[in-house]
Each structure stands twice: as C-alpha cells, then as structure tokens.
N, C-alpha and C positions, 0 to 999 in steps of 0.2 A: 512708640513702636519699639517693640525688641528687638536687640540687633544679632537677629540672627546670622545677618549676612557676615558678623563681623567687619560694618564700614565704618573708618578708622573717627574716631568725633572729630575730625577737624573736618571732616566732610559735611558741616551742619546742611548746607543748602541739598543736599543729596538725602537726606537724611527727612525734613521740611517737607523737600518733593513727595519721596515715595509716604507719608505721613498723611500729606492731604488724600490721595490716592485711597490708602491702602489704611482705610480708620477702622474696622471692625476686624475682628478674628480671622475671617472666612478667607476674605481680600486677601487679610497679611499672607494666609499662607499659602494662597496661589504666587502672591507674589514672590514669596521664598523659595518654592520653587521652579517660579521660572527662570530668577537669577541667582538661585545656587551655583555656585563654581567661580562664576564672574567677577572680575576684578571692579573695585571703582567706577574706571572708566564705562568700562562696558555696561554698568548699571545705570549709568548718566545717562549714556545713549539708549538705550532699553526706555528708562521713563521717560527721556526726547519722543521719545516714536510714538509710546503710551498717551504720551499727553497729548501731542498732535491726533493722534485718535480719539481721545475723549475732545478736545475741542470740535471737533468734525461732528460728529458724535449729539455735543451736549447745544451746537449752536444756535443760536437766536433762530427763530423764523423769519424775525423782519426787524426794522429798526422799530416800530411803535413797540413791540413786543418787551425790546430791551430799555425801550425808554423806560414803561409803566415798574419795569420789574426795580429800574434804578431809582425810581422816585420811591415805591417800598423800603426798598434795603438797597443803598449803593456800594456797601460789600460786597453782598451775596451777587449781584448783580455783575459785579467784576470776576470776581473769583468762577463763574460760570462762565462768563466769556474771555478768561484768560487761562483757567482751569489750572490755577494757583492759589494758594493763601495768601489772600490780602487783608493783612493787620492794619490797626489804626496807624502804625508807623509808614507804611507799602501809602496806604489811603494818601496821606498827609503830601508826599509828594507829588501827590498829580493835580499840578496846577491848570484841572482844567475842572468844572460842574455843569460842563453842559453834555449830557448824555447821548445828543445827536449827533455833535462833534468826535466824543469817544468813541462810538457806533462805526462814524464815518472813516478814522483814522485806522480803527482794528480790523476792519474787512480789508482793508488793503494789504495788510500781514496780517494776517490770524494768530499765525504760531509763535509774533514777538511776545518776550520774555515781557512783564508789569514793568519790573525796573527798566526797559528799554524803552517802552512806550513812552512812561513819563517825559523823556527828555524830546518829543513832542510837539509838547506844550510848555520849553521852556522860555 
C-alpha cells in the first residue's frame, strides 16, 4: 500500500491492518479518503470500527460452515473469521486444530485481536 496517509513505518501493524483491508486500488482510495487529515491514532481506531464491521459483516452462518471452510484452507478460514492476516508465523501460534473449539471460543468475542485468541489455548 502507498503511504499516502504519510503513517510513520514504525506503525507496521497499522500499516498490515489497513493492507488487508484495503488490497486493490478502488478500496485504497476510499480509504484515503476517509482518513485523510487523521492522525495514527485515529486511524487505528477508524480500522477498529472497520474491522468489527467486516467481522459482522463477513461471519460464519454456523459452526459446520466454519468447520468445512477450515478443513479447505485453515488460513483463509481464520483470516475470515478474525478479518485479519494470518501468516504461517500468526498460524503457528495457535496451539489449538480443532476448528469446533476455535468456532466455540471466537463467538464469545468476535472482535478479539488473533494474537489475543491464541493465548486461549495456552
């Protein structure tokens, strides 16, 4: 992504976020301007709201649903129901494979962060 917003690189996670988000052209430049002017912060929380709306948005109809989809691809699978990037490094932490269980734990918070989840299932 282009940093049009001018957000500073140490901001990588902010950066990640609005990235997943915001992958084609179109996207980016709605997104630029909707948080044109905004500081960091305020961008944070701008893709906080965002992303709790696409989770809303993007969620499971039912556990069998998210099961089938994690036995396909348990990336994509995540990355939908936490509406984040989940890299093989993200993956590797979550010491759990059973997708009934994941299912069961993330409807009780939807809007927890991956890295938060994981700790779980520690």
């Amino acid at each position: 992504m282009k940093n049009t917003l001018d957000i500073k690189k140490k901001s990588i996670g902010l950066i990640t976020i609005a990235s997943f988000f915001f992958q084609d052209y179109r996207n980016n430049e709605d997104f630029v301007r909707q948080c044109s002017g905004m500081n960091g912060k305020q961008i944070s929380n701008w893709l906080m709201k965002y992303r709790a709306q696409k989770i809303s948005e993007t969620r499971y109809r039912s556990q069998e649903e998210f099961v089938e989809a994690y036995k396909i691809n348990p990336s994509m699978a995540l990355e939908r129901l936490f509406q984040e990037r989940i890299n093989g490094d993200k993956f590797s932490k979550l010491n759990c494979i059973d997708p009934i269980a994941i299912y069961t734990y993330h409807i009780k918070d939807p809007n927890v962060k991956f890295n938060s989840f994981t700790g779980y299932f520690l």
